[in-house]
NURO-974714 format. One record per residue (C-alpha): x, y, z; residue in three letters. Coordinates in nm, 4 decimals, decimal comma. Each point is the difference from the previous one (the first is absolute). Layout:
N
+----------+----------+----------+--------+
!        u !        v !        w ! residu !
+----------+----------+----------+--------+
!        X !        Y !        Z !    Ala !
...
+----------+----------+----------+--------+
***
This chain:
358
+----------+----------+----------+--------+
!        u !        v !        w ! residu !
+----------+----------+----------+--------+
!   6,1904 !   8,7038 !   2,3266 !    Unk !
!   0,3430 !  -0,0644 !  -0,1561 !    Unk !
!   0,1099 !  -0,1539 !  -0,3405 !    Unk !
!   0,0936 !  -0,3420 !   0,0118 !    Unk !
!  -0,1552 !  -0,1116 !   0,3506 !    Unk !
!  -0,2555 !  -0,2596 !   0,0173 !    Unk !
!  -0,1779 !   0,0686 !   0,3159 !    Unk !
!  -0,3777 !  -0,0694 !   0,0904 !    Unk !
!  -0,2322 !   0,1322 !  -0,2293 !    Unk !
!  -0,3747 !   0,0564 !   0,1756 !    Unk !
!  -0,3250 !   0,0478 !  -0,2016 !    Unk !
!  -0,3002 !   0,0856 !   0,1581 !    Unk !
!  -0,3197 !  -0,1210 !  -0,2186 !    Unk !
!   0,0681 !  -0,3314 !  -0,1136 !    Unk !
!  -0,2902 !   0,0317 !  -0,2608 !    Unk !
!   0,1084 !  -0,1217 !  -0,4090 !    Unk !
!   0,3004 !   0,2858 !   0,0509 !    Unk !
!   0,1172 !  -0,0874 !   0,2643 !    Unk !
!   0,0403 !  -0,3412 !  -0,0688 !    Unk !
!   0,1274 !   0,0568 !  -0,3599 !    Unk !
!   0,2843 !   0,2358 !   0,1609 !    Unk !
!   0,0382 !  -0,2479 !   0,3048 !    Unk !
!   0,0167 !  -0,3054 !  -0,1585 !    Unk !
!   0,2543 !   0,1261 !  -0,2567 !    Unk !
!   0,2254 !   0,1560 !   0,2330 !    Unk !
!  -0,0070 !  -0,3264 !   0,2216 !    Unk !
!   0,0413 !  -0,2006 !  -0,2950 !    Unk !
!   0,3433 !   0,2118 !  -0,1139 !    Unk !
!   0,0885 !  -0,0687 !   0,3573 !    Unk !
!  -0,0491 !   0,3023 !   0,2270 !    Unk !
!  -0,1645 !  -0,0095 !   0,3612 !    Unk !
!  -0,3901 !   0,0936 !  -0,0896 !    Unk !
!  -0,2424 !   0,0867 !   0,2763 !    Unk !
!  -0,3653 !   0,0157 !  -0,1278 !    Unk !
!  -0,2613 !   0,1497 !   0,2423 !    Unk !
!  -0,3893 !  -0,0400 !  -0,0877 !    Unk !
!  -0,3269 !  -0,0016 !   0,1644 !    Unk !
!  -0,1157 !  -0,3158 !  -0,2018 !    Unk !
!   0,0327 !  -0,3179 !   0,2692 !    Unk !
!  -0,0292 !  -0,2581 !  -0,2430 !    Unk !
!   0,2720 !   0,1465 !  -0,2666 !    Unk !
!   0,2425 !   0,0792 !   0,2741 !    Unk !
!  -0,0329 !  -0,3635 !   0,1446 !    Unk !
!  -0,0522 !  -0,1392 !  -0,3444 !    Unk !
!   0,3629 !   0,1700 !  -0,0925 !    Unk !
!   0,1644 !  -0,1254 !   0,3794 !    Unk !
!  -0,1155 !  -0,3983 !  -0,1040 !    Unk !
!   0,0651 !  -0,0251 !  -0,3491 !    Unk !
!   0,1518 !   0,3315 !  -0,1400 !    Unk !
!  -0,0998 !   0,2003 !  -0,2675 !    Unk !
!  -0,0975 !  -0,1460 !  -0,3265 !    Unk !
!   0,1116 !   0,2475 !  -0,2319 !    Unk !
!  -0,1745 !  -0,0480 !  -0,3793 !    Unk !
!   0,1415 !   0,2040 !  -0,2684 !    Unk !
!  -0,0139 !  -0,0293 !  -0,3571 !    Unk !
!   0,4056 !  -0,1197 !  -0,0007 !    Unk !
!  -0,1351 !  -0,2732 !   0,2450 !    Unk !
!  -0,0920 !  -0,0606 !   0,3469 !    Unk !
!   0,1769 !  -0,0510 !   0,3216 !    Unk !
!  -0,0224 !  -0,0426 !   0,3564 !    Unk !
!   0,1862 !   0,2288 !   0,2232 !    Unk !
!   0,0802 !   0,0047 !   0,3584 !    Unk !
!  -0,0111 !   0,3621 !   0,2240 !    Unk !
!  -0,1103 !   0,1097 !   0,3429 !    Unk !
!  -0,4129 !   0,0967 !   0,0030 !    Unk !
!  -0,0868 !   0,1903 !   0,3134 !    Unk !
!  -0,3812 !   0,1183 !   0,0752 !    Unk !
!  -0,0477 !   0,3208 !   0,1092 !    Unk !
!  -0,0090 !  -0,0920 !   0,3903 !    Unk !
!   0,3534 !  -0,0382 !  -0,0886 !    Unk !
!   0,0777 !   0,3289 !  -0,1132 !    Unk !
!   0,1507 !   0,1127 !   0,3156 !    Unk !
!   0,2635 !  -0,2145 !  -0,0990 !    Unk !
!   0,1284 !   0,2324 !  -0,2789 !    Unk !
!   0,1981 !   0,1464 !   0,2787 !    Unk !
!   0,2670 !  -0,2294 !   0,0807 !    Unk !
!  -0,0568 !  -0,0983 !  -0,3805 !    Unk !
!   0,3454 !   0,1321 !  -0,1518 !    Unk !
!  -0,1738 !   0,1174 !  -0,2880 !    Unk !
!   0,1503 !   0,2004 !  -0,2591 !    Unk !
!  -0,2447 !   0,0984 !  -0,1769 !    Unk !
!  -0,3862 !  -0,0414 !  -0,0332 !    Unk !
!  -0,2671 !   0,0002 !  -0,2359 !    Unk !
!  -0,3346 !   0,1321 !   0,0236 !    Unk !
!  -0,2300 !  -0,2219 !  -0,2556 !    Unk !
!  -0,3373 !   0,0315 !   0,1707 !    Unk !
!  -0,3369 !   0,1283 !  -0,1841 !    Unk !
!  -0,0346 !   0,3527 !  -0,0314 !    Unk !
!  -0,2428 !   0,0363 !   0,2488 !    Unk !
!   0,1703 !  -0,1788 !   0,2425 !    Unk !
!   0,3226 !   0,2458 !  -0,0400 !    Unk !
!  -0,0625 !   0,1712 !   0,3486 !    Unk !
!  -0,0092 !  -0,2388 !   0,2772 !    Unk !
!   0,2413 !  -0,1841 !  -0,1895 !    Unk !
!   0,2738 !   0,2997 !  -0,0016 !    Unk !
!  -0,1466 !   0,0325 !   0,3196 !    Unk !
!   0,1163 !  -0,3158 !   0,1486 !    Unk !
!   0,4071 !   0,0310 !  -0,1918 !    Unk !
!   0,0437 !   0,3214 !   0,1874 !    Unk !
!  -0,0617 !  -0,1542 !   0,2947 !    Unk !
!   0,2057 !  -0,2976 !  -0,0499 !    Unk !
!   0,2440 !   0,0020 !  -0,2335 !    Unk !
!   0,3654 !   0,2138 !   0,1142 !    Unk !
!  -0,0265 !   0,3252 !  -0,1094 !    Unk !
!   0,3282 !  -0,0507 !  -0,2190 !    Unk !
!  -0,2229 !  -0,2544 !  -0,2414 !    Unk !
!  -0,1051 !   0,1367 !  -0,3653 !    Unk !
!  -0,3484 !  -0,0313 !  -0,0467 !    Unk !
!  -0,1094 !  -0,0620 !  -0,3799 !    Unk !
!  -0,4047 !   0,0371 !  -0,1240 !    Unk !
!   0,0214 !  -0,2531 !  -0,2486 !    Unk !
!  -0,3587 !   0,0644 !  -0,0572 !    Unk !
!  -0,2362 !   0,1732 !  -0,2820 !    Unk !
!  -0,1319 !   0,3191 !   0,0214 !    Unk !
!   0,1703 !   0,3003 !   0,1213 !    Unk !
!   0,0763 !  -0,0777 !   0,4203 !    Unk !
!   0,3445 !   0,1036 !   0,0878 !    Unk !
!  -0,1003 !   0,3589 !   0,1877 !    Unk !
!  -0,2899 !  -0,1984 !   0,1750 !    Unk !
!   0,2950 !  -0,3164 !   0,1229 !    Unk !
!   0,2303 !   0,2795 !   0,0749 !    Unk !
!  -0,2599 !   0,1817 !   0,2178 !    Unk !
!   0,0610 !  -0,3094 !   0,2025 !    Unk !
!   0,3778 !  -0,1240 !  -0,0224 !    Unk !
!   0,1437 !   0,3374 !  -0,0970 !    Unk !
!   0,1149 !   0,1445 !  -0,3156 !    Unk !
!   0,3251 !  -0,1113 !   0,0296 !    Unk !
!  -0,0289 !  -0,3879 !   0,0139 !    Unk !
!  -0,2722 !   0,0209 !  -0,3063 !    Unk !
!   0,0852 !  -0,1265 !  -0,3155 !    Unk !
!  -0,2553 !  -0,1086 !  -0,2672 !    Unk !
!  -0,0238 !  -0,3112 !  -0,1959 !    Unk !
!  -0,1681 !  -0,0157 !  -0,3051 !    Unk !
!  -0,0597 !  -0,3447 !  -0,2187 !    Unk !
!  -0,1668 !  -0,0625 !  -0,2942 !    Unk !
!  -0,0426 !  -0,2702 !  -0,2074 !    Unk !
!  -0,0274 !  -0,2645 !   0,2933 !    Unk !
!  -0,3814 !  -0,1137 !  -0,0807 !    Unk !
!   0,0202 !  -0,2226 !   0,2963 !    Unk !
!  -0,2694 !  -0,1541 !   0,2207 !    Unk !
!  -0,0722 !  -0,2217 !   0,2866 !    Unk !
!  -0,1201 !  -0,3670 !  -0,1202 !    Unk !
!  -0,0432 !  -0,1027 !   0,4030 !    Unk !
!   0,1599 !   0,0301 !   0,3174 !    Unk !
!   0,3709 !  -0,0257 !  -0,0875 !    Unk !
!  -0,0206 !  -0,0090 !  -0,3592 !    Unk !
!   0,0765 !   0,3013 !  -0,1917 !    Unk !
!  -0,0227 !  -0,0285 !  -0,3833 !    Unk !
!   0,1608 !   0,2680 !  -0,3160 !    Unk !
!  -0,1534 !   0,0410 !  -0,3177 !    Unk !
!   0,2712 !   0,1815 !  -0,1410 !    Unk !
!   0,3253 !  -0,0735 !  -0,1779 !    Unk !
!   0,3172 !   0,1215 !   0,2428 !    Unk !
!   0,1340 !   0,2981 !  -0,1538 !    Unk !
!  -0,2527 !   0,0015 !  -0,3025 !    Unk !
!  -0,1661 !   0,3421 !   0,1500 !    Unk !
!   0,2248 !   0,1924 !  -0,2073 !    Unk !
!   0,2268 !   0,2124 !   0,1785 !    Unk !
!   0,0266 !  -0,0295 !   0,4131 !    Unk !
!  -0,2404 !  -0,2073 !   0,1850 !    Unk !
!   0,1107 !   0,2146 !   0,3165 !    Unk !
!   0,0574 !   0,3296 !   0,0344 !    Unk !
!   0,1822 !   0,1146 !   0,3622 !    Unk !
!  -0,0130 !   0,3612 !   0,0759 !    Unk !
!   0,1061 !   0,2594 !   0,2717 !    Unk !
!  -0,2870 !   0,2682 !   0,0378 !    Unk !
!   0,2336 !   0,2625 !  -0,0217 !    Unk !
!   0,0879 !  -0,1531 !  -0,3718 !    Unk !
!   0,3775 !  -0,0168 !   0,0678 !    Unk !
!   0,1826 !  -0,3305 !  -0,0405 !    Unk !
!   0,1206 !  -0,1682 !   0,3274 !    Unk !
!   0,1811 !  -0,2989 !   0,0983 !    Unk !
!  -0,2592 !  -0,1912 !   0,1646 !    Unk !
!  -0,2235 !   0,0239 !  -0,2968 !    Unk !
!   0,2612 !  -0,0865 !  -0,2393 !    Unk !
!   0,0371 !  -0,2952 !   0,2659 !    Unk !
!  -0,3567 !  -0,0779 !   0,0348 !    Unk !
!  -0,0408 !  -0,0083 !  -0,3587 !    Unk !
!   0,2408 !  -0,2732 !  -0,0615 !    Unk !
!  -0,1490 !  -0,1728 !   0,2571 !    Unk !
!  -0,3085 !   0,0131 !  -0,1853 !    Unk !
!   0,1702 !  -0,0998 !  -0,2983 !    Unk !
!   0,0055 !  -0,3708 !   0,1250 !    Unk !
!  -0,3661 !   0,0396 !  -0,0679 !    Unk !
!  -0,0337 !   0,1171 !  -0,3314 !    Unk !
!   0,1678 !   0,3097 !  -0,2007 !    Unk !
!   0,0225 !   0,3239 !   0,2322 !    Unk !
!   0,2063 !   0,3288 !   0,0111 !    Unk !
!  -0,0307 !   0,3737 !   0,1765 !    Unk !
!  -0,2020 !   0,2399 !  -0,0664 !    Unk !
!   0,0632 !   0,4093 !   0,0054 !    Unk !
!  -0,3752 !   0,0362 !  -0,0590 !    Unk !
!  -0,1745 !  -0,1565 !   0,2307 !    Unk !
!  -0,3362 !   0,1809 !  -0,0311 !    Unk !
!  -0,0061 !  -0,0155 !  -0,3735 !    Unk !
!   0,0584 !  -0,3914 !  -0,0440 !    Unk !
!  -0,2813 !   0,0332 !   0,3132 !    Unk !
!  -0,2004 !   0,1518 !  -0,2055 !    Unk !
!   0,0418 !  -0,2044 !  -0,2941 !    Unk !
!  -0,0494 !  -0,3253 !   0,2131 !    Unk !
!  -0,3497 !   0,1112 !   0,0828 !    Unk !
!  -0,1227 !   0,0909 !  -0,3252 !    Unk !
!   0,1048 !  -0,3593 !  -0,1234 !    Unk !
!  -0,2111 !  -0,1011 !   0,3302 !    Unk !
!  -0,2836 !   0,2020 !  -0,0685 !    Unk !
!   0,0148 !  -0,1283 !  -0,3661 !    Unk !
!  -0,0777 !  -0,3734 !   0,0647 !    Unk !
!  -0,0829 !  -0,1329 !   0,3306 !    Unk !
!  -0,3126 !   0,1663 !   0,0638 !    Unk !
!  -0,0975 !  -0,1264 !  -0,3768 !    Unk !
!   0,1093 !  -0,3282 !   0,1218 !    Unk !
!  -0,1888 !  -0,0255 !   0,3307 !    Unk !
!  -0,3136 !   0,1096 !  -0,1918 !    Unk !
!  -0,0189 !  -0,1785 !  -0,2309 !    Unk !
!   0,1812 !  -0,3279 !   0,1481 !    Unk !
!   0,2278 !  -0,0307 !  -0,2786 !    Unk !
!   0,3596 !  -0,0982 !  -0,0013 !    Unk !
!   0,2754 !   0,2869 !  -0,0026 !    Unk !
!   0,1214 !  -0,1553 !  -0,3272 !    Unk !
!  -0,3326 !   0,0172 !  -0,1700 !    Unk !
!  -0,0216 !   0,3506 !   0,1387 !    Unk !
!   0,2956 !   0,1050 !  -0,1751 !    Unk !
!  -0,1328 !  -0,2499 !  -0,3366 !    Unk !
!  -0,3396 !   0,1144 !  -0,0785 !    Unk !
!  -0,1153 !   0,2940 !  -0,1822 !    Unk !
!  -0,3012 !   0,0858 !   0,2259 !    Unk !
!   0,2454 !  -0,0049 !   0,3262 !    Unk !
!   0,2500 !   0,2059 !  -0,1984 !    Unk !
!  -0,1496 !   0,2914 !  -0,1114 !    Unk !
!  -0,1605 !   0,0575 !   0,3619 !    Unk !
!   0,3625 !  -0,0402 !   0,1037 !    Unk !
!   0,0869 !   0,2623 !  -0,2346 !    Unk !
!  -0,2256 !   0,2236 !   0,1541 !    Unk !
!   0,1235 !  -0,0444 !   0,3257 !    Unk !
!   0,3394 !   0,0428 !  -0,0575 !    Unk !
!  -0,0698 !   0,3162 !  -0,2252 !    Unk !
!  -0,2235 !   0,1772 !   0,3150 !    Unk !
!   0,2831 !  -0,1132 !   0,2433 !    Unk !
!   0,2826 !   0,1213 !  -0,1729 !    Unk !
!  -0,1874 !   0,3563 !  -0,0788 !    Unk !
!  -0,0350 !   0,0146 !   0,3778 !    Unk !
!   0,3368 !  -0,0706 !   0,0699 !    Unk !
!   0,0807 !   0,2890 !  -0,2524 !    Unk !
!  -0,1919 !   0,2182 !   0,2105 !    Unk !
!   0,1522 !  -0,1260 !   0,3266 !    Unk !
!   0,3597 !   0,0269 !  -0,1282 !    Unk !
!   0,0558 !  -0,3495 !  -0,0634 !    Unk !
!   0,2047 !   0,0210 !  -0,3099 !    Unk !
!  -0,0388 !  -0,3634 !  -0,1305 !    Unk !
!   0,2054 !  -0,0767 !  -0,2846 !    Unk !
!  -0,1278 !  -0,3642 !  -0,0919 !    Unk !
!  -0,2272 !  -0,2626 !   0,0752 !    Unk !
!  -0,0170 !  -0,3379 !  -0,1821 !    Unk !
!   0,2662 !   0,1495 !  -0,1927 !    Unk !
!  -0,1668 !   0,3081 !  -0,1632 !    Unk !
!   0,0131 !   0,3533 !   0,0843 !    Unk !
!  -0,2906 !   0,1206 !   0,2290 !    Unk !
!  -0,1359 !   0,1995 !  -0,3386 !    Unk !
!  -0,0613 !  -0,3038 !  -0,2012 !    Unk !
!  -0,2456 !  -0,1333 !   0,2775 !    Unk !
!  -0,1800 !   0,3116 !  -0,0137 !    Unk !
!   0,0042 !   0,0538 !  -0,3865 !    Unk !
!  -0,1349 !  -0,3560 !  -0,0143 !    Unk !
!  -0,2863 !   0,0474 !   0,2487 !    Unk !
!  -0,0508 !   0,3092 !  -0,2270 !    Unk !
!  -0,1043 !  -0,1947 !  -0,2491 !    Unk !
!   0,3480 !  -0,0095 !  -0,1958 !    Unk !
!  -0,0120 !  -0,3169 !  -0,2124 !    Unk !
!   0,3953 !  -0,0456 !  -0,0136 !    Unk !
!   0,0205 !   0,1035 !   0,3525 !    Unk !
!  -0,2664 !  -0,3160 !   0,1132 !    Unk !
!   0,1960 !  -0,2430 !  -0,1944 !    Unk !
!   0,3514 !   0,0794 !   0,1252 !    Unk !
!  -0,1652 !  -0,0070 !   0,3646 !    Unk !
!  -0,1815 !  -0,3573 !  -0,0643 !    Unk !
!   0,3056 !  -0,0722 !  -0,1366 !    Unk !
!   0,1712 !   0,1175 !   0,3435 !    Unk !
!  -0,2712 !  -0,2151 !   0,2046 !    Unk !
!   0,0321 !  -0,3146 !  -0,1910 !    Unk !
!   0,3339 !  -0,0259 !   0,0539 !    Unk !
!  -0,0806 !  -0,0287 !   0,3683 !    Unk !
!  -0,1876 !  -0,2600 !  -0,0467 !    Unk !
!   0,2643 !  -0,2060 !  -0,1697 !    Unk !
!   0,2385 !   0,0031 !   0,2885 !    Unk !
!  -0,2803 !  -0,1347 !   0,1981 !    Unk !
!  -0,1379 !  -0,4013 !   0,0244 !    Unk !
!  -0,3865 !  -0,0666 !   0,0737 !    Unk !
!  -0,1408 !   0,0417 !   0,3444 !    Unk !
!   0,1640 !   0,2873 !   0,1170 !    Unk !
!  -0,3031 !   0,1978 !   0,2647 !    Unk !
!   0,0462 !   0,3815 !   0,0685 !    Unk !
!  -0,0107 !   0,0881 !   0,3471 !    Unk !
!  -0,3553 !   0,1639 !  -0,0264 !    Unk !
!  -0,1335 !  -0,3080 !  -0,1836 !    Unk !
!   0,1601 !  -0,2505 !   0,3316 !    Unk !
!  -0,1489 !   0,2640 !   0,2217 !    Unk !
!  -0,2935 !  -0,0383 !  -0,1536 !    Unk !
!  -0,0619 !  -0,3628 !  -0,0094 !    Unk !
!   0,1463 !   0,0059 !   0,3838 !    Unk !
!  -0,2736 !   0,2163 !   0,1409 !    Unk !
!   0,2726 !   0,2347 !   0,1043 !    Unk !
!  -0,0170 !   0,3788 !  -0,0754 !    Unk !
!   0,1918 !   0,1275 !  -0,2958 !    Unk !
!   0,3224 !   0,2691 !  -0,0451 !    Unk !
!  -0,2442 !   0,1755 !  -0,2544 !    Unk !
!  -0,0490 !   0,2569 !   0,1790 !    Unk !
!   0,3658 !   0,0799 !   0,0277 !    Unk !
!  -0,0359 !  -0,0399 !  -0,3674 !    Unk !
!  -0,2287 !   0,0945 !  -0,2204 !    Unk !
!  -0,2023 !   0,1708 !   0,2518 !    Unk !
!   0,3251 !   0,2276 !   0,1163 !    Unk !
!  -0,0060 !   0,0753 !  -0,4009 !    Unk !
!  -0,3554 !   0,1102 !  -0,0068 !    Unk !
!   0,0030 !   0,1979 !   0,3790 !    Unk !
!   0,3423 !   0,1505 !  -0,1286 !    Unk !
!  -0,1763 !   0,1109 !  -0,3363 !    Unk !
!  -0,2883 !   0,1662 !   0,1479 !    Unk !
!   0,2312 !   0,1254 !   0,2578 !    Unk !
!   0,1800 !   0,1989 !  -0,2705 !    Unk !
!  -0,2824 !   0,0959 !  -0,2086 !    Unk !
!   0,0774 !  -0,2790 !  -0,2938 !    Unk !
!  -0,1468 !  -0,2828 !  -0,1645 !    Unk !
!   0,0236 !  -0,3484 !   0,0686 !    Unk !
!  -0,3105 !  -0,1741 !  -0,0457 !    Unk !
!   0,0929 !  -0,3479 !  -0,0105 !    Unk !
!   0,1572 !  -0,0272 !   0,2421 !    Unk !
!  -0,2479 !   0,1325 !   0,2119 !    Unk !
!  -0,2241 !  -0,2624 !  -0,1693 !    Unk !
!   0,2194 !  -0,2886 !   0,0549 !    Unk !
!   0,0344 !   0,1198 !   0,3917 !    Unk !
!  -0,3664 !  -0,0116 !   0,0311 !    Unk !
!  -0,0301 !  -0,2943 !  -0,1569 !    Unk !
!   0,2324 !  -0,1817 !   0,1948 !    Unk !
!  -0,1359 !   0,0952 !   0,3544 !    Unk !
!  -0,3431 !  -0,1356 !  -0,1706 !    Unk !
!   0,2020 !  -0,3173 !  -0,0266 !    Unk !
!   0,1608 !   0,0325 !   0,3573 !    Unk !
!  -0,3706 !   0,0553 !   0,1254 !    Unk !
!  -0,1205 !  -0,3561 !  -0,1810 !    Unk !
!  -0,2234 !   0,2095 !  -0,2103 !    Unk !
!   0,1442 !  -0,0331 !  -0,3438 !    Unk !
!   0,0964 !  -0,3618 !  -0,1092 !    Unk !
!   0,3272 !  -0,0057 !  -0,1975 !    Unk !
!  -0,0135 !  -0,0734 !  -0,3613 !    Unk !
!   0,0564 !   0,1434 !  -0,3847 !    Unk !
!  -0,3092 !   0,2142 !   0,0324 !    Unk !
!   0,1549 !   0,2292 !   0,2681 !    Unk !
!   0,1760 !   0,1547 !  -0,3223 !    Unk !
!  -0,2990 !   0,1612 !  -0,1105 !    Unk !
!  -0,0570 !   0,1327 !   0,3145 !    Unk !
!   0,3598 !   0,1612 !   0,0398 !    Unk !
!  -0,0809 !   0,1340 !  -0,3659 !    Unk !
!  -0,3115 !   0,1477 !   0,1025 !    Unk !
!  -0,0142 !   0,3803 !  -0,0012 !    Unk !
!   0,4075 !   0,0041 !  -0,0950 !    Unk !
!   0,1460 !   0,0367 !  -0,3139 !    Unk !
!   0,2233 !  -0,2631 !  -0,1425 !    Unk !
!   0,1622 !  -0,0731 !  -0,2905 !    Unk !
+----------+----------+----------+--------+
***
């Protein structure tokens, strides 16, 4: 990919990513291809568009939706670079089906959670991997093409997305595909990939699964004391593990990893700066906003916990440490998944059960 070119962009997994991305890189113009196995958004988005509702306002925009019986497609495409934004457990066949179609000369970038990039390079090869990270997007699908954003553009604090080479040096293409981004919301390179990786999850691990249990809004998530203190928990047993792992993260929310485990400690001071840190999450957000886990949820549709807080807890025990809420929220979760545990407040109790929180 080179600097200054506006050639087709593909993304393949046209779920609330997807279509965030899509829709604002079609909207600033460029030549958007958006693959998905869901019939009625693709010819939802081919009739009308794609409503696109944000908290700056909402618009319609117009870009090419192809299903997946179209995917052969990708190889007369002129792509120039493509985007991998399906769930984490559909990462496989999906790199699976780029490597067979896309030119071998197209960057592939995981803009996915979790840590994926060795298993999508398995498939496309090392050298065409690049991984995406965003946070702050708190999107989700309202219908078939309709993609709404509960959060203020650029009002994550620092870089919604993070482009990185897997070797950690700086390269043209992602300098290029960063800027491209950057029609999308704030975005730069990163020399780090697996650390900001790293820090993603924990933030993941933090929230959603609290979210999809108890079928609360990420804003309230990140608002009420209950939700918070479990969140400090989480974050505190996920950045010990990265410790241990070699994952040297420096911040999250804006505080260094210690205060998050000083404050699930018990560290009065330590809580209040990271409630502190949480709430102000909350305020770049407006009402409404689902985490993925929660939409799963409600959808019938198997989670990404287990890429979550469940690779937390098997990576723990793995290792010999502790991280016993995680573990608890993982279990808890495929209760859910197994329409065995009805979502609600009360599921807080049950994460707290047998754990120690603050």
């Amino acid at each position: 990919m080179i600097a200054g070119t506006r050639g087709r962009v593909v993304l393949l997994g046209g779920g609330a990513v997807g279509s965030l991305i899509g829709g604002g890189l079609a909207a600033a113009g460029h030549d958007v291809v958006l693959v998905d196995g869901w019939h009625d958004h693709v010819e939802a988005i081919r009739a009308n568009g794609l409503l696109m509702t944000t908290p700056e306002g909402a618009q319609r925009v117009r870009l090419q939706a192809w299903h997946l019986g179209d995917a052969h497609r990708l190889r007369d495409a002129g792509a120039e670079v493509a985007f991998l934004t399906v769930k984490l457990y559909d990462t496989d066949w999906a790199a699976a089906l780029l490597a067979t179609w896309l030119p071998s000369s197209v960057p592939i970038v995981t803009l996915q959670n979790a840590l994926v990039e060795e298993r999508v390079a398995r498939f496309v090869g090392h050298g065409r991997t690049l991984g995406g990270i965003g946070s702050g997007l708190d999107v989700f699908m309202a219908g078939p093409g309709e993609v709404r954003r509960t959060r203020k553009r650029g009002a994550a604090g620092g870089a919604v997305f993070k482009i990185g080479e897997m070797h950690g040096r700086r390269t043209p293409r992602a300098e290029a595909i960063a800027a491209l981004l950057s029609d999308v919301d704030t975005a730069t390179v990163t020399s780090d990939l697996w650390t900001e990786r790293w820090v993603k999850l924990t933030a993941n691990t933090m929230t959603s699964g609290l979210s999809g249990l108890t079928g609360l809004s990420l804003k309230a998530v990140y608002s009420r004391d209950d939700t918070r203190r479990i969140a400090i928990r989480l974050g505190a047993e996920a950045i010990s593990l990265g410790r241990a792992m070699g994952f040297a993260l420096e911040r999250l929310f804006g505080l260094p990893g210690e205060a998050w485990i000083s404050a699930a400690a018990g560290d009065a001071e330590a809580t209040a700066t990271a409630m502190d840190a949480m709430a102000v999450q909350a305020a770049s957000m407006v009402e409404g906003g689902m985490s993925g886990t929660l939409q799963d949820l409600s959808k019938g549709r198997p989670t990404e916990v287990a890429f979550f807080n469940g690779f937390i807890a098997a990576e723990a025990a793995r290792l010999g440490l502790a991280a016993p809420t995680h573990a608890r929220v993982a279990a808890l979760i495929a209760e859910a998944e197994a329409g065995t545990l009805r979502l609600g407040l009360g599921n807080l109790d049950l994460i707290t059960a047998g754990t120690t929180v603050t």
